[in-house]
N, C-alpha and C positions, 0 to 999 in steps of 0.2 A: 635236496638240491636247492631249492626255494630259501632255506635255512641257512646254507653255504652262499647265495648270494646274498641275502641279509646281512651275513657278518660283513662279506668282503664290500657290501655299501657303507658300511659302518666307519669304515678307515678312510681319509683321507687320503689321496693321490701322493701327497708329499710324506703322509707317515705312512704308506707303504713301500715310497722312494727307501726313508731313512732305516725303516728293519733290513730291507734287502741290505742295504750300504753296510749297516752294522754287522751282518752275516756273515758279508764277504771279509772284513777285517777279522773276523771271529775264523775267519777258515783260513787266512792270512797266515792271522798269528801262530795258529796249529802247524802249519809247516813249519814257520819260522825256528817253533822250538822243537821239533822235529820229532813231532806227537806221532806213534808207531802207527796210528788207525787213521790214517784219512780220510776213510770210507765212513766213518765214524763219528761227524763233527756234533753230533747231539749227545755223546760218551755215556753210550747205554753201557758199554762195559769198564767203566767206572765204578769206584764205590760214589756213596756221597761228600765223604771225607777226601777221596781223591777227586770229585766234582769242584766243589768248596774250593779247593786250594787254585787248581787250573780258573777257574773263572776272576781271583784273585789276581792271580800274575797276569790276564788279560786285562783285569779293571788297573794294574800298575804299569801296564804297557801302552793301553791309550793314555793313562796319566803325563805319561813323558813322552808324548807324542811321539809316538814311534809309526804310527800310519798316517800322521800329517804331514801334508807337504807345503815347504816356505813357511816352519812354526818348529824355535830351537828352545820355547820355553813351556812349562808343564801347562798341562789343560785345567780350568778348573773342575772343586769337585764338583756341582752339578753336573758340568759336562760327563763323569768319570760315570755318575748316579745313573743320569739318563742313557747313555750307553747300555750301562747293565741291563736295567731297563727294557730296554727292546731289544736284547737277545734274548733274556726272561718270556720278554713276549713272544717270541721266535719260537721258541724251543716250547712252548704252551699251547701256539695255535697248532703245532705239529704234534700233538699230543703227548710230552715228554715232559715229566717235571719238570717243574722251576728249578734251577740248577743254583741259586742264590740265595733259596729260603732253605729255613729248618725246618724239624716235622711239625710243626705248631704255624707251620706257612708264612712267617715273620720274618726278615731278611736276618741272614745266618749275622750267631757277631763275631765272625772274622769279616766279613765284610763292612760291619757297621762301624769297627775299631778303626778299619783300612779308610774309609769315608771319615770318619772324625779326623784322621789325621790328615785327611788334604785339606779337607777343611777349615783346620787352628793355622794351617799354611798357608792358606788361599792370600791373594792380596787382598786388597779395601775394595767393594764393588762400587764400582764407580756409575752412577748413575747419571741419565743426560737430564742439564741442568732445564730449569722453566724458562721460559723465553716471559720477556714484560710484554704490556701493550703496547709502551712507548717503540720497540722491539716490533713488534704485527704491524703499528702504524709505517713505521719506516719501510717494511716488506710494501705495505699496501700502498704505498706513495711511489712506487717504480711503474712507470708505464710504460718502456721503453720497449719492449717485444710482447707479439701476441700471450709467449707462454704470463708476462706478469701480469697482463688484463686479466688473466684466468688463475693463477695463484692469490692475487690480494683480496679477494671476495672469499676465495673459498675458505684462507689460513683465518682466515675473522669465523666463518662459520663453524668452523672444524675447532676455534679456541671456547664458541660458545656452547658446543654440544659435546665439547671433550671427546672428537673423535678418536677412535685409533687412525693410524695413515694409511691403511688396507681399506678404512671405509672413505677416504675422500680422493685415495692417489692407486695410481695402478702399480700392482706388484709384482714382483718373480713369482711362483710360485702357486698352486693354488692353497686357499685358505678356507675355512670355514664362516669367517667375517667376509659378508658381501660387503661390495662397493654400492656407494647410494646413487640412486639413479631420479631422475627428474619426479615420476611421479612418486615419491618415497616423500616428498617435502608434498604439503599444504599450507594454507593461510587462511585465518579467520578474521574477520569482523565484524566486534557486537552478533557476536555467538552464528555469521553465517560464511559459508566456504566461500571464499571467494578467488581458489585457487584456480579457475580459469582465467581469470579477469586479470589480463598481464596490465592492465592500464591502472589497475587500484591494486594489485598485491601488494606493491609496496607502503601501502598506507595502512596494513592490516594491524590487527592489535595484537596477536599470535602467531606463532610457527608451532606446526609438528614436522616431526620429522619420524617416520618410522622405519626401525634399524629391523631388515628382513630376518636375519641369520649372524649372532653373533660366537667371539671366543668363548664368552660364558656360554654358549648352550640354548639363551631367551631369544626364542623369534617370536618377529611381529613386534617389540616394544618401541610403541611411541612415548617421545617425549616431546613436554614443551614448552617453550619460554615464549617472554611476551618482547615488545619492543623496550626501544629504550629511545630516552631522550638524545640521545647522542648521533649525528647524520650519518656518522661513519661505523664507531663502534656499537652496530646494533645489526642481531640476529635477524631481525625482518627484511632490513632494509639490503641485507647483504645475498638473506636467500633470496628475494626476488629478483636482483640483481641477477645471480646465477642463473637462474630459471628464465627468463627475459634474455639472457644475451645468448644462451644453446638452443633455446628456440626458434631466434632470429636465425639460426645458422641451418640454408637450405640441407632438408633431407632431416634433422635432427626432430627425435619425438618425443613424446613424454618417459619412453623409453631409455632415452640416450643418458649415460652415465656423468654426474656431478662433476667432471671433472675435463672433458669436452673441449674443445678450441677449437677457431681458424686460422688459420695461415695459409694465406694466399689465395688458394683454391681449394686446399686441400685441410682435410679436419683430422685431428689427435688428441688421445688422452694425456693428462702430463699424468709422467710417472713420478715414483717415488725417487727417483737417483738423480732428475733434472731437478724435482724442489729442494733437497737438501745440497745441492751443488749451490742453488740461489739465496738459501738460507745462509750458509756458511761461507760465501762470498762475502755479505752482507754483514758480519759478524766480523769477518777479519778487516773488515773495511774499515768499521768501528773499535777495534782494537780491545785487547786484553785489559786496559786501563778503563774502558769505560764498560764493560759487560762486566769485569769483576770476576772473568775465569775465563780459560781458555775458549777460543772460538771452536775448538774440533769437539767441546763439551757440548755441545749443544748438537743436535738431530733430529727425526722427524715424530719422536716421542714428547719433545720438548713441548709442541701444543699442548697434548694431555695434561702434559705437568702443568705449566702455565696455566690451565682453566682449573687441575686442583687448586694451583697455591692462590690464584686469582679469589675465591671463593672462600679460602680459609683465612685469609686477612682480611678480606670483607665482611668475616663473621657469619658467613652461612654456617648453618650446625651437617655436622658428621652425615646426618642419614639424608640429609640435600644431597652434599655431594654425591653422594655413594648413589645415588637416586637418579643425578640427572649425569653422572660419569659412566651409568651403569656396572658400578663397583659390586660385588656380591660379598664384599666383605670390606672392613678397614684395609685393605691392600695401599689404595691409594694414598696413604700416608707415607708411600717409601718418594713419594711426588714433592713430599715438603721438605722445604730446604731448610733444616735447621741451622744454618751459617746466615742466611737469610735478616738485616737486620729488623726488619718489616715484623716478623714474623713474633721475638720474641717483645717489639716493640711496647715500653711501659713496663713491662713484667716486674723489674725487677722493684720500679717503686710501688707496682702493688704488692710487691713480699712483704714491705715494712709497714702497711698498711694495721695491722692485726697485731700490737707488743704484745698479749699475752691470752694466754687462752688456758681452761679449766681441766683436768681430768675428773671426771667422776668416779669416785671411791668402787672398786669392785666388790660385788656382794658376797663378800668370805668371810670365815671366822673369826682371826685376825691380821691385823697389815703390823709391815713396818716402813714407816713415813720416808721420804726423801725429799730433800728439796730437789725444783728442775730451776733450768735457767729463764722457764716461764715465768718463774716468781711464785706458782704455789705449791703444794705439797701431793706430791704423787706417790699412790700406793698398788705401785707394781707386783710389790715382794710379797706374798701372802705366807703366813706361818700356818699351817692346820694342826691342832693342839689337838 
């Protein structure tokens, strides 16, 4: 028993929504095609070759959205993959083979054939573009309603700790990535905490910030930058702000979540769907001619991007980013915008830098010479006599 709640602690609230969801289309489908057992939807009396096949024609049935509704164009394939996926899992926690793998436990290749072709079909993934800072400032300069007093401090701090928007904005859903909350930030000076002290935090020479519970899986990891010379764009001066103005707000504690407001009398979180309403206001206000791409390009991913690309044209090296974006891998390079002209800025006259460069003779018996367009003689070809 003890072990059965273990696992079912193990799942998320939402990936247990989404197996049940996937289930119920999976027992959908069986009637639809007017499967003789429907007493039967984990198809013990199946072969595996007739398993294989039926689980196929379901991963081509959610492909063309045949259980979606308001959607007359194909899903893509990860959509198709993950699908499978958690019927897979379905049909495993209830003790029944994987109906998708072979006997060697590898995902069968009719399905890996069926997955490569949606995928040489897929569109271009269109990823949401970086936002500038010139872009943060203009956010940060609205003071017009409580909720922008409370967005323009935090979209500065969220651009310099590369948040996700689960950890500075409230979400649908529950997530594994906590929201940060008041005592989750500190402040140092000359190496002492001076994170009670609302009257000096903002003069501190440091932030941390420690992220409880994240997507990766690392709790507890603080990170942290120092200030900067800047009044406005700088990590200190912005968490303190934060911290400082939810404290002022009766009833609110070290407890109360980074993202906090008043209005009126009354106190709220801003959510995720009020900031990209204001983002993307802001965006079409400025126009396609001067962002350089659509306004609906841009979303509440776009920070993250922005503090990669911000970092990688300033020359921070690979394992910075990766370090202070809490990346577990080069992932974060799907954040650069290689259209960007910043980014491949100079390259090309460093190409011509270097007219000619040497090959070193391979150590073989014998060569036969070639000229290259280097200008000297390359001995690629080796004859063995």
């Amino acid at each position: 028993m003890d072990a059965d709640r273990a696992r079912s602690q193990g799942l998320q609230a939402n990936t247990t929504a989404k197996l049940n969801r996937v289930f119920r289309i999976w027992t959908e489908f069986l009637a639809s095609i007017g499967f003789c057992d429907v007493t039967d939807p984990f198809l013990a009396n199946l072969s595996p070759e007739q398993r294989i096949r039926l689980i196929g024609a379901f991963a081509h049935a959610v492909r063309q959205a045949e259980f979606s509704t308001h959607r007359d164009t194909p899903l893509a394939s990860a959509t198709v993959r993950d699908t499978i996926a958690s019927l897979s899992a379905t049909f495993v926690e209830n003790d029944r083979p994987d109906p998708a793998t072979n006997i060697h436990g590898k995902t069968h290749r009719i399905l890996r054939l069926q997955f490569s072709a949606y995928r040489h079909t897929d569109p271009a993934v269109k990823h949401q573009r970086a936002l500038t800072i010139e872009f943060i400032l203009k956010l940060y300069f609205q003071h017009a309603t409580p909720v922008d007093t409370c967005m323009g401090p935090l979209i500065i701090l969220a651009f310099f700790f590369a948040m996700r928007s689960c950890e500075y904005l409230t979400i649908h859903g529950e997530r594994r990535t906590k929201l940060l909350r008041i005592h989750d930030i500190r402040f140092f000076q000359e190496r002492k905490d001076i994170t009670q002290n609302r009257a000096t935090n903002h003069l501190a020479d440091i932030i941390c910030i420690t992220f409880r519970d994240q997507k990766n899986g690392e709790k507890d990891e603080t990170i942290t930058l120092s200030r900067t010379t800047d009044p406005i764009m700088c990590p200190v001066r912005q968490g303190a702000c934060i911290v400082n103005r939810i404290l002022a707000i009766p009833g609110q504690t070290a407890d109360s979540t980074i993202n906090t407001y008043q209005s009126g009398n009354h106190t709220y979180t801003l959510k995720s769907e009020t900031a990209i309403k204001r983002v993307r206001k802001l965006a079409t206000a400025l126009g396609s001619d001067q962002l350089g791409h659509d306004p609906l390009d841009i979303g509440l991913h776009s920070i993250r991007s922005a503090a990669a690309m911000a970092m990688i044209l300033s020359g921070v090296p690979n394992y910075m980013v990766m370090l202070i974006g809490r990346w577990k891998s080069d992932a974060f390079l799907i954040y650069i915008r290689k259209q960007v002209a910043e980014f491949t800025k100079s390259v090309s006259q460093k190409m011509i830098t270097t007219t000619t460069f040497f090959h070193p003779p391979a150590n073989t018996i014998a060569f036969t010479s070639r000229s290259t367009m280097a200008g000297r003689d390359a001995h690629a070809t080796a004859h063995l006599t």
